[in-house]
N, C-alpha and C positions, 0 to 999 in steps of 0.2 A: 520791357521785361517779358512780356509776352511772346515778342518774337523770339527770345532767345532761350526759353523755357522748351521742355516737353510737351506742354499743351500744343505748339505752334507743330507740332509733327503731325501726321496722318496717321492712319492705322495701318497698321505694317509696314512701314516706314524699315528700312535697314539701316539708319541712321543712328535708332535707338540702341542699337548693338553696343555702338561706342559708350553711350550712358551707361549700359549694364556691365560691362567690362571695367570702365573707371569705377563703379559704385563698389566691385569686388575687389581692385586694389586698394582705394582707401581705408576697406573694412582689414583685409589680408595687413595691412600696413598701422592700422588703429589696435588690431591683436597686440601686432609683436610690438607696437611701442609700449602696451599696457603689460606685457609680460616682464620688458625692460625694468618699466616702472617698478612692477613688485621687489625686482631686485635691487635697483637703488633704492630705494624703500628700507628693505631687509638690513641692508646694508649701513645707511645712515642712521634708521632707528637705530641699533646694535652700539654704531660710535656717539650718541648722543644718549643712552643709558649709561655710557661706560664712564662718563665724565663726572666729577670728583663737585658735583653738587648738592645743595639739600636735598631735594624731592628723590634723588635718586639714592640717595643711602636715609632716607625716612620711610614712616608708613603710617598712616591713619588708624587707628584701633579703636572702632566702635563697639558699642554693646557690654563696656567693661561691667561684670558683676562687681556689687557692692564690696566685699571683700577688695576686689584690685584695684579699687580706687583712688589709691595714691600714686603718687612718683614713685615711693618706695617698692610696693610689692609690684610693680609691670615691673622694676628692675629687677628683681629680685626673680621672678616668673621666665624672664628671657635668660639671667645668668645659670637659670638651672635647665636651662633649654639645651643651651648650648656649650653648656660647664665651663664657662671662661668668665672672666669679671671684668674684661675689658671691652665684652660683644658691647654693651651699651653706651653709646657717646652721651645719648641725652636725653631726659622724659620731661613731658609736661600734662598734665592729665588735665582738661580743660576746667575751667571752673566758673559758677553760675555769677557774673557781676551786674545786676539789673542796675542796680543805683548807680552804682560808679559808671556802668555803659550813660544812663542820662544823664549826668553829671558832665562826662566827656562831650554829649553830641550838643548840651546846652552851652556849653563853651564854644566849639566850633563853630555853633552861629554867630557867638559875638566877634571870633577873629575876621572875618570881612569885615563887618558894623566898623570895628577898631580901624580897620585898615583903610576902608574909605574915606571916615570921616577926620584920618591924619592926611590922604592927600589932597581932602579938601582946606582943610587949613594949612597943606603947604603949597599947594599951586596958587589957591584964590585967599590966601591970605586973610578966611573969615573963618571965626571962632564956630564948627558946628554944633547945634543945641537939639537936641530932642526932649520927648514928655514920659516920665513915666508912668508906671500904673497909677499913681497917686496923683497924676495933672501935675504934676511938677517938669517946670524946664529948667535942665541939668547943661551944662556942656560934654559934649558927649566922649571926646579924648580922656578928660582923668576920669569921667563914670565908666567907660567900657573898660578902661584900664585897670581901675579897682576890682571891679566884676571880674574880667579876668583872671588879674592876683589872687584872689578871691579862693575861687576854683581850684586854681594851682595849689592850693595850698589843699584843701579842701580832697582835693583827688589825691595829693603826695599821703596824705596822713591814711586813705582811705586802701592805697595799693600797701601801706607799710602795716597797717591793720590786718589785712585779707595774707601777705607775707607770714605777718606771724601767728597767725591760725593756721596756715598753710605746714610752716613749721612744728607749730606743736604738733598737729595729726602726725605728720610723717616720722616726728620723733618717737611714737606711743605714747604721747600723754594722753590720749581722743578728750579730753575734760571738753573742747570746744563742739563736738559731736552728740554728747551729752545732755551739753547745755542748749542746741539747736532742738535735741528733742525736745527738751524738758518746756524750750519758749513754746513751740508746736502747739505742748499742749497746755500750754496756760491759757483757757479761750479769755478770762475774766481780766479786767483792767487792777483787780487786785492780785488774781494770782501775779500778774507781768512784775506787782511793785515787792507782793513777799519775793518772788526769786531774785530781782534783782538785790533787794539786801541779803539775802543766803546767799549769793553769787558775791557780792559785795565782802561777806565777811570771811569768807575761803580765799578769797585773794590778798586778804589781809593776812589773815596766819600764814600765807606763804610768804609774805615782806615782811615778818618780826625782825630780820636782818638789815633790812633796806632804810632809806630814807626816805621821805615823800619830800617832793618841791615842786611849786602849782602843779599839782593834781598828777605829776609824771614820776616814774619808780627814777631813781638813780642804781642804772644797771650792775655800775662798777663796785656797787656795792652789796651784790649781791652773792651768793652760791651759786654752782652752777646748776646743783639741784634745783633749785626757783627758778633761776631764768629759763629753762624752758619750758615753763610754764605760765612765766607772765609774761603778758602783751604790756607793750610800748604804756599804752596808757587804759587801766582799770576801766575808768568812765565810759573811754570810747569805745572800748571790747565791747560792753555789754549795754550801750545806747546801739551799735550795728547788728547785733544778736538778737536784741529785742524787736529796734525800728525793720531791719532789712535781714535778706537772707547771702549777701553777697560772700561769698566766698565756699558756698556750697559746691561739692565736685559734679562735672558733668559726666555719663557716663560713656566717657571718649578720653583718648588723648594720643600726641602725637609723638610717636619714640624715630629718634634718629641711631644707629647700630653703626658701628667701625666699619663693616666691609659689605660690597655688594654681594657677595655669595650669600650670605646670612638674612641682607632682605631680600633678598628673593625667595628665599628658604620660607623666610615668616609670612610673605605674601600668598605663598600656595600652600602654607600648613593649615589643619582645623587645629584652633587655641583650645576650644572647649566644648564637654558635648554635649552643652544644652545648644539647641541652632539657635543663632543668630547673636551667639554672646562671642566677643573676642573675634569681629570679623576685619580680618584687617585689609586693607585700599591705598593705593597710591594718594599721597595726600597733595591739597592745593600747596601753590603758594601763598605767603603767609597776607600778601594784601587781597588777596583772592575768595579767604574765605568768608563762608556766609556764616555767621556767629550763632544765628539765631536755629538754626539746623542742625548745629554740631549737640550731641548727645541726645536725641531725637531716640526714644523706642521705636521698636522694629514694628508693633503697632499701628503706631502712627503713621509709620512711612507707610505703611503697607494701605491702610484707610485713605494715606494722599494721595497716594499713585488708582488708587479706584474712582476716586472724587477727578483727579484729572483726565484717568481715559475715559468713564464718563461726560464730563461736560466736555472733552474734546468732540466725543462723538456726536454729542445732543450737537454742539454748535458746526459741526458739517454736515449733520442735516439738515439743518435749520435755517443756515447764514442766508442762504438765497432769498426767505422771507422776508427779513428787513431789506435786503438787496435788493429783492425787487421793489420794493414798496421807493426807497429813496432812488432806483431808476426813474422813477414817475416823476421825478423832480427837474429829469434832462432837457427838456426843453420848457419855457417858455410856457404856451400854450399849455401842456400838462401841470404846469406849476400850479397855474391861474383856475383850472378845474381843481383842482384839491385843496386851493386854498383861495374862495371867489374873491376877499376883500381886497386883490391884488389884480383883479380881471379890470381895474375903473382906473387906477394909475398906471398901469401898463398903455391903455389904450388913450391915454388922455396927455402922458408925457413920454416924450421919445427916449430920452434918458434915462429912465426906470426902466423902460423896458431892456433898452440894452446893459443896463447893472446887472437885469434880472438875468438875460443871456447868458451873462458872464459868471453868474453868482449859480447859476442851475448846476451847469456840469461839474464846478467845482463843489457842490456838496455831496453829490456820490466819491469823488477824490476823497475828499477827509474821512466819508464816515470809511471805504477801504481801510485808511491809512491809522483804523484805530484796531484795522485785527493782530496787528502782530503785541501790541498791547494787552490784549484779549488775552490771546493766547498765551502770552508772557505772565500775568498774574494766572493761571490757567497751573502752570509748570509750576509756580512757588507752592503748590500743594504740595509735590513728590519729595520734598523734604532733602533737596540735594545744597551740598554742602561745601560748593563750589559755582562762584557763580560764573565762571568762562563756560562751566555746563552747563549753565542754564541759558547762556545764551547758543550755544553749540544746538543744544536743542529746539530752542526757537527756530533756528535757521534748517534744521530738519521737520518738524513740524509745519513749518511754514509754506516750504513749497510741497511736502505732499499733500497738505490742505486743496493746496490753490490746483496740484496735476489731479485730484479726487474731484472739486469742480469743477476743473475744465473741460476732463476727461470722462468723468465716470457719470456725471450728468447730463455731459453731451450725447455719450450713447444712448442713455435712457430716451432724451428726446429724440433723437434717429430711428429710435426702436417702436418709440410709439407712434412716429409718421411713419415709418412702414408697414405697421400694421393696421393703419387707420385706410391707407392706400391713398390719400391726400397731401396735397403741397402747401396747403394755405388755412391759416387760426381760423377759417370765419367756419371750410369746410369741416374743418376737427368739431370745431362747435357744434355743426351741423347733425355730424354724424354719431356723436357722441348722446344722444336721444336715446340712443339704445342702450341699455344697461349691461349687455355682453361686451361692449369695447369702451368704459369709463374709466376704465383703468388706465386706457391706454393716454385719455383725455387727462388724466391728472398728472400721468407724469410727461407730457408734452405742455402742461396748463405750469407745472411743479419748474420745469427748464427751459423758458421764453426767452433767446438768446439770453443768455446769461455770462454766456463766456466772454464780449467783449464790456461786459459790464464788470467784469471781474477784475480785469489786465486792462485798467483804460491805461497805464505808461506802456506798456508793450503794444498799443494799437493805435496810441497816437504816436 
């Protein structure tokens, strides 16, 4: 390589001529392909908005005030925007489901469970058994399966619940609004029991019409005036009212609009003018988003994104501390100084020593390979609502992390050997006696190759 490199030249060489002439056309030639670029760019974005998909005729609308917190009034908010009653295709105003989201993710763990332990009873032809909490061994096919059923059932009744509270609000009845305050503030275990029969006996005078049959209204027999105001089933209105809060609105929601002119329109208009109410975003798609983000205060985000550009910072100045410390682990020899109980079986079995070899460099590898980790829980502070963003940003965080290490601590240590006028740690030491050039000893003492400790895949 050597030979065919620059270095192999002399000084003043006319040979180099050639190198600087090729180095200006590849630059002259990397221009105009990157000019290209923008325009196919320009061009393909343009054809790839203009296609008849959700995210391109949707829009994300955070920060809804209390007031616009249904389906109804965003509808009603954009038909008078636009004075048409067809702008609208669709609204969904997010809504708060804590139980039913556990409820959901406790079933999802049994569908593996389920799934396995069918193809172990159909490959190897044996009954699988597991214990439950109770030390009991169950066969585990009809128990997952019941558990399961279970659930299903459990969640159908609990979406057809949160539906018809959904309904009522949107209708103007708010009685479910009402009644969310009124549970708020029952702190006492007796107020929860007087509201539930004052709650109990109001839904009664509105079924003097109706029939009861185990514990469920028969609808068809009702006015229409009543039914929208009773839920499916009395009991379990007001056990989900009292026990949870699920079906509370989030203050977000996602409106999809008939034509692309119109979202575009609502993407660059201000909704309202208090800032940061009615801010509306290109929205994820729908397996994309991050749930737990969605209707986040502006607050908050604003406190996440300070919480993460601070500990990004603290941990780029910092990294190189533990860095260097688990350097000390590279060889062998320094392993056995930092931890002596390991200096007697090294030297007494050949085998240990070479595990040790082996096992030294690989744990500077690992602990690297836990920064983009770091950095990852680092990001779920900024309160973003998409998670292809949050890995988009990982991957920009990441390598400017690693070009600020490489780069920007390597000059420091360049800066402080030339100022020290020394090539070698022992003479920096030496000279550093002096209290006018310590400075220069800490950040050469601060950057002790570090760089190939940083990229060991890029240097092996």
């Amino acid at each position: 390589v050597k030979g065919v490199s620059l270095s192999n030249l002399e000084q003043g060489d006319h040979a180099a001529i050639v190198t600087t002439v090729a180095a200006y056309i590849f630059f002259a030639a990397f221009m105009h392909w990157t000019d290209k670029d923008f325009e196919w760019f320009t061009a393909h974005r343009h054809a790839f908005l203009s296609k008849k998909t959700v995210p391109n005729y949707s829009i994300f609308l955070s920060g809804l005030p209390p007031d616009m917190q249904t389906d109804t009034a965003v509808k009603e908010y954009f038909v008078n925007c636009f004075s048409r009653d067809d702008v609208v295709a669709d609204v969904h105003v997010a809504l708060l489901i804590p139980n039913l989201e556990k409820k959901v993710a406790k079933r999802d763990k049994l569908v593996p469970k389920l799934e396995h332990a069918i193809n172990v009873l159909t490959i190897k032809g044996v009954t699988p058994t597991h214990r439950t909490i109770m030390l009991e061994t169950v066969e585990s096919v009809p128990t997952y399966s019941k558990e399961i059923e279970d659930f299903n059932e459990e969640i159908s009744r609990d979406i057809d619940r949160i539906e018809a509270m959904r309904n009522r609000n949107e209708s103007g009845g708010g009685q479910g609004t009402l009644l969310e305050e009124d549970i708020e503030a029952a702190g006492e275990e007796e107020d929860r029991q007087l509201l539930a029969t004052e709650t109990m006996s109001e839904v009664q005078a509105l079924t003097e019409e109706g029939e009861r049959k185990d514990g469920f209204l028969k609808l068809d027999a009702l006015n229409p005036a009543a039914m929208s105001n009773v839920v499916l089933s009395s009991a379990d209105a007001i056990k989900a009212m009292i026990v949870g809060e699920d079906g509370a609105p989030r203050s977000a929601a996602f409106v999809s609009l008939s034509d692309l002119a119109s979202v575009n329109l609502v993407r660059q208009a201000v909704h309202n003018a208090e800032p940061w109410f009615c801010v509306p975003a290109e929205p994820p798609m729908p397996d994309l988003v991050n749930w737990k983000n969605v209707g986040k205060s502006n607050e908050s985000k604003q406190i996440g994104e300070l919480i993460s550009l601070v500990l990004t910072t603290t941990l780029c100045i910092f990294w190189t501390i533990p860095v260097a410390f688990v350097t000390s682990f590279s060889n062998v020899e320094s392993l056995t100084k930092v931890f002596p109980f390991l200096k007697v079986p090294v030297e007494n079995y050949a085998w240990f020593a070479g595990a040790m070899a082996l096992l030294a460099p690989l744990i500077l590898v690992a602990f690297i390979a836990l920064l983009p980790y770091i950095i990852l829980a680092i990001i779920k502070f900024e309160g973003l609502i998409e998670i292809e963003t949050m890995q988009v940003k990982l991957f920009v965080l990441f390598h400017v992390f690693y070009f600020i290490l490489s780069h920007h601590y390597a000059c420091c240590y360049g800066f402080a050997l030339s100022m020290s006028g020394h090539t070698n740690f022992d003479s920096i030491h030496r000279y550093t006696q002096s209290s006018l050039h310590s400075l220069s000893f800490k950040l050469s003492l601060f950057r002790p190759s570090q760089v190939p400790c940083l990229l060991p895949s890029k240097i092996s």
